[in-house]
C-alpha positions in Angstrom: 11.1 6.3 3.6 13.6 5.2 6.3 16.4 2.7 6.0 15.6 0.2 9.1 19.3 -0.8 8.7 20.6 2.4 10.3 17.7 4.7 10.4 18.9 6.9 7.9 16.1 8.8 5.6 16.2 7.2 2.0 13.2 9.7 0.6 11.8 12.1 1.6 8.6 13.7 -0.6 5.4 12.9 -2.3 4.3 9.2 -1.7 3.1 9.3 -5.6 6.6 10.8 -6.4 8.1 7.6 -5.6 9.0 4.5 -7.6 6.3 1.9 -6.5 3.9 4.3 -5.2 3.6 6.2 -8.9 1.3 3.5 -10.0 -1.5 4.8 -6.7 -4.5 6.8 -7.7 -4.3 10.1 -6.7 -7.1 9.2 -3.9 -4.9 7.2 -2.8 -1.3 8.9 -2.3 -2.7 10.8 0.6 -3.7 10.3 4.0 -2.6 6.3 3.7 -3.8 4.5 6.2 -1.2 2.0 6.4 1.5 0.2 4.1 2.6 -3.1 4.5 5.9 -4.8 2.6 7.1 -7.9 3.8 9.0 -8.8 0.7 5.9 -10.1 -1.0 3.6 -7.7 -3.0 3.2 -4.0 -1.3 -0.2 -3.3 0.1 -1.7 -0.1 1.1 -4.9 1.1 2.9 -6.9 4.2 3.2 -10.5 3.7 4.6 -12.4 0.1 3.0 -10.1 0.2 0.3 -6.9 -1.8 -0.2 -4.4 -1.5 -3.4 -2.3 -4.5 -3.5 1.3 -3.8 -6.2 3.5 -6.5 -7.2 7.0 -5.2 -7.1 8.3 -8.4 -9.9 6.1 -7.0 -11.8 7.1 -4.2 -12.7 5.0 -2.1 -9.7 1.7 -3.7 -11.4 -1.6 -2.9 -9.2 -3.1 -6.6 -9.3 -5.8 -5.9 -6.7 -7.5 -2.4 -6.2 -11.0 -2.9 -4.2 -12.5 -3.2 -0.9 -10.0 -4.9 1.6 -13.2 -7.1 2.6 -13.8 -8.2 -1.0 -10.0 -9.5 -1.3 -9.6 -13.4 0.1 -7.0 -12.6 2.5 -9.0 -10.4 4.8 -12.6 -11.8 4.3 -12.5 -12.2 7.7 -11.7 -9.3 9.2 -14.7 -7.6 11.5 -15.8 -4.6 9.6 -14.2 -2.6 12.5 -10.9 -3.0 11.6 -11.7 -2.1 7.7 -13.6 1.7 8.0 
């Protein structure tokens, strides 16, 4: 995990290791796809699938499916999803 405030290196070890990302199934904590934070919920990819964690909530998982299947990205072309 990098500070973008200075680039310095705030963590450096096993995605599931770390605060938000504990709550990840073990499928999941490897080979991520991508991980998006914007200040809102965290939401991260591998493959179709698409686990969504509300940080206020104390790092509750409120959406773990298909990203297709969740409202926000119904539609994506399947393309961009596999």
């Amino acid at each position: 995990m990098i500070n973008t405030a200075n680039s310095s290196i705030r963590y450096h070890g096993k995605i599931a290791e770390y605060g938000t990302y504990s709550r990840l199934h073990a499928e999941m904590a490897e080979d991520i796809d991508d991980v998006i934070f914007d200040g809102g919920p965290l939401r991260v990819f591998k493959g179709d699938r698409l686990v969504i964690i509300d940080c206020t909530q104390g790092n509750k998982v409120i959406y773990d499916g298909r990203i297709l299947a969740h409202g926000g990205y119904t539609s994506l072309p399947a393309t961009w999803v596999s």
